[in-house]
N, C-alpha and C positions, 0 to 999 in steps of 0.2 A: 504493500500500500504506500508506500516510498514513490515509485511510481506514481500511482494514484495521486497524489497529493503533487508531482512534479506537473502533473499533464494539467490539473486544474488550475496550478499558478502559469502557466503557458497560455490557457485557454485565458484568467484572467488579462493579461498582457494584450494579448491578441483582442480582446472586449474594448481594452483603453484606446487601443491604435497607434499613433503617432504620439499619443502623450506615454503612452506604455512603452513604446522605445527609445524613450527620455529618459527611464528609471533602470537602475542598473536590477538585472533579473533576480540578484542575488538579493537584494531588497525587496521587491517584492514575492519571494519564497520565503523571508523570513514573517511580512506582515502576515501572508496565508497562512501560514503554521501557527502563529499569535492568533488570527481569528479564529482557525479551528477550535484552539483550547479553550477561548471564549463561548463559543457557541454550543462546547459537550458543557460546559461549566454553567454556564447557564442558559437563555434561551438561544431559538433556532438565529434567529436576524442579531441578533448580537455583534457575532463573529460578521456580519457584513455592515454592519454600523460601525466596527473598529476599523474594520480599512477602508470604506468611506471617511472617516475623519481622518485616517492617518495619512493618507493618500491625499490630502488636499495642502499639502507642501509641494508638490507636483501640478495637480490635475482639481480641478473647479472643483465645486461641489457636484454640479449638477453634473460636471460627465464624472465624476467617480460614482455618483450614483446610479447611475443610466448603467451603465458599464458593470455593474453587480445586479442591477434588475436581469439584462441582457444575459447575463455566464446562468443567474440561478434559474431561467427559464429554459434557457438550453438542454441544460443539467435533466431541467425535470424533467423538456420532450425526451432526451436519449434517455432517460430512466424509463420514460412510456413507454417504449421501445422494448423493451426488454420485459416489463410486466408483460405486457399483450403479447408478446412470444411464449411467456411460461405458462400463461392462461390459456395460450389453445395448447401448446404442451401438458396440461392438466390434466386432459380428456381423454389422452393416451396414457399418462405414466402414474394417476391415481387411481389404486385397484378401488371394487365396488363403490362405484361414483353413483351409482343409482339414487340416494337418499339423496343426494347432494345434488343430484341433476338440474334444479331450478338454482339455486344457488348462484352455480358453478356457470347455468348459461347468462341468468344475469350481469356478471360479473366480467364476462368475455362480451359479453354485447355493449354494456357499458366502458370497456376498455378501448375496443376498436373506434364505438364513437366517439372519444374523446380524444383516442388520436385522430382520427379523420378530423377533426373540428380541432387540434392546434395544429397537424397538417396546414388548414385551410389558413390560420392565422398569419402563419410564418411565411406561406407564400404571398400574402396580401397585401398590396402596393397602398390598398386606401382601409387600415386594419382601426382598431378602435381605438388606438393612440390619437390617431391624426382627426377622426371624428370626434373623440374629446374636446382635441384641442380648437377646431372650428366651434364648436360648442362655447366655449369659454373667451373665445374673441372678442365677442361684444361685450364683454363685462373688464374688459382690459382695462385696466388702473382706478379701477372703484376701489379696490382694496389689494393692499399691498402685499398680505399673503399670496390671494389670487393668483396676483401677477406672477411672484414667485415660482407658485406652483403651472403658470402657463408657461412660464421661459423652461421648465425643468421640463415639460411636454413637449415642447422643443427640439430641444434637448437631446430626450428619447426616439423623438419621432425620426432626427436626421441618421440619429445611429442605426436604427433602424432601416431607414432605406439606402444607407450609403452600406451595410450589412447584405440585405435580404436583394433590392433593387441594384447592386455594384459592385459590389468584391465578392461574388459570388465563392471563387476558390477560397476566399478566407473563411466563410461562410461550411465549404463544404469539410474546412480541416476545422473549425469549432465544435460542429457537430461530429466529425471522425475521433477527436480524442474524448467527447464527452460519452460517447457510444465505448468508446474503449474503458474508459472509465467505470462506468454504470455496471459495466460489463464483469469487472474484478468483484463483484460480489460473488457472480457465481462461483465463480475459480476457489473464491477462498470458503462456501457451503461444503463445494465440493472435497475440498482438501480437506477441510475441520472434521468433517463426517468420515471420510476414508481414516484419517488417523484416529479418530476414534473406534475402528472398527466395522464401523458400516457400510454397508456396502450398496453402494449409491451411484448413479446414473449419472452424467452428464444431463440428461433432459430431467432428473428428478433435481436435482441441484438447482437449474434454473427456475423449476415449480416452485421448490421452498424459495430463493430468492426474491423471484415476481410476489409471491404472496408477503413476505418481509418488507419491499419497499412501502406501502402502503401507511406501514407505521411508521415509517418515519416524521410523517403528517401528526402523531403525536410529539412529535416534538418542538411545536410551537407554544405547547402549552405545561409541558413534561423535560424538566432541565435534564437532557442527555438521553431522555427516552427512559429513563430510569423504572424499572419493573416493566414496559412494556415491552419490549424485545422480548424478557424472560419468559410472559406470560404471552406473548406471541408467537413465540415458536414452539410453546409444548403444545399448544393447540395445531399447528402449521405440520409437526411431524408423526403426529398422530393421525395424519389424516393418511399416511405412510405404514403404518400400523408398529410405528416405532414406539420407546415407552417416552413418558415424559421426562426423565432426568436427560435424554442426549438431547433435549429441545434445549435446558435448560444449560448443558453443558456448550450445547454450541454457542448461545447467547454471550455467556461468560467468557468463554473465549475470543469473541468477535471484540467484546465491551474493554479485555484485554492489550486487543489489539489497539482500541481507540485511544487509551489510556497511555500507548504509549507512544502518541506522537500527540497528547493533549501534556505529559510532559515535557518533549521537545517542546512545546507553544511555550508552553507558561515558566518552562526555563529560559526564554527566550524574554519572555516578558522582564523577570525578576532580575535578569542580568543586563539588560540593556533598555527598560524603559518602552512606556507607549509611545512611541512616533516612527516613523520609517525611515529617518536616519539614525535612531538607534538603537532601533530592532535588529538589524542586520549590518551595523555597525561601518556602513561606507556611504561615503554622502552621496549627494543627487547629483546627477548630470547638469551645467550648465543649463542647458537648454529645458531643462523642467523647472526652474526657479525661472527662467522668461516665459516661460506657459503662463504662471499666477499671475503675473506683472500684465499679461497680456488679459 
């Protein structure tokens, strides 16, 4: 998950653009790993509210924010990706499905339409950002939040199609390492379960995964997902007719794994301070202290 954690500071960079190849890379891998630890420590947007604020010695407000809207939506179509694979993978690799049958198709029909429908988003030239922001036009400079909040739709809305409508190949390598990403859960279902003993499928692997990412959606209200993974996957490998203690053991392993690069984060913090010259202890580029100025 080394890895993992390398492609999603790549993937952030490549969100920022030209302000992202202002910052030296080694800085921002070190604020990513800072937010991480922040966001298992407590809640989910945390860890993207630290490096939006840390990140504006570089880069505005309004595009470090834009730029963390943009990576975590990504994030979560190529996470869709991958449930809605394990979910018709379900139909084949979970014995006696018959009880579960309504269940199981709602959950697949539900999956599909909701990729079809961010599908339809991410290709959308005229999407609900830029309706928004005509909406809120005529109300420009009645009130100063407003406003605010219209230049930040702005903002979003050019990232967006200088994204979706123009760099199309950066476009297609955002989505290639977030796909890859998304992707290292199964590898490590898979792994945790073989070394425990069990003896588990590539496509069952991906079944307990797809049905795992779901909860993570507890974690906007659950600092670190804390009891829910546990309690979600004795449920999740049961339906495998495994007992409950390898659900429970997988979890602890996984929460393990998290633990220890949410030390990396928060060793990072305690030794060098919240800011992003020195977080990662080497200063900005020139030409990202003229971005602010700018």
């Amino acid at each position: 998950f080394g890895g993992v954690r390398l492609l999603r500071a790549l993937s952030w960079r490549l969100c920022l653009g030209a302000h992202g190849r202002d910052i030296p890379f080694r800085s921002l891998l070190g604020v990513w790993l800072a937010g991480e630890a922040i966001s298992n420590l407590s809640f989910w947007w945390s860890g993207e509210a630290f490096r939006v604020m840390t990140t504006r010695q570089a880069v505005s407000l309004d595009r470090a924010l834009s730029a963390q809207l943009i990576l975590r939506a990504l994030y979560a179509y190529a996470s869709l990706w991958w449930v809605v694979v394990g979910l018709l993978l379900m139909w084949w690799v979970v014995p006696g499905h018959g009880v579960l049958y309504p269940i199981m198709l709602v959950a697949t029909l539900a999956g599909i339409a909701a990729l079809l429908l961010c599908t339809a988003a991410l290709v959308s030239q005229d999407g609900v950002i830029s309706r928004l922001a005509r909406w809120m036009e005529p109300y420009q400079g009645r009130h100063r939040l407003l406003e605010r909040a219209l230049r930040f739709l702005r903002v979003l809305q050019n990232d967006l199609a200088s994204l979706v409508g123009g760099d199309r190949r950066r476009l297609a390598t955002l989505l290639g390492w977030n796909l890859v990403a998304a992707l290292a859960g199964v590898a490590e279902v898979y792994l945790v379960l073989r070394g425990l003993g069990v003896e588990v499928s590539i496509a069952g692997a991906a079944v307990i995964e797809a049905l795992n990412k779901p909860l993570a959606l507890f974690g906007y209200v659950v600092p670190g997902n804390l009891g829910v993974r546990e309690a979600g996957n004795v449920l999740i490998v049961q339906l495998f007719g495994l007992a409950a203690v390898t659900g429970i053991n997988l979890a602890l392993i996984r929460r393990a794994r998290t633990m220890v690069w949410v030390a990396v984060g928060a060793w990072l913090l305690l030794r060098q301070g919240l800011s992003l010259r020195a977080v990662a202890a080497t200063p900005l580029a020139e030409a990202g202290a003229e971005k602010v100025l700018r």
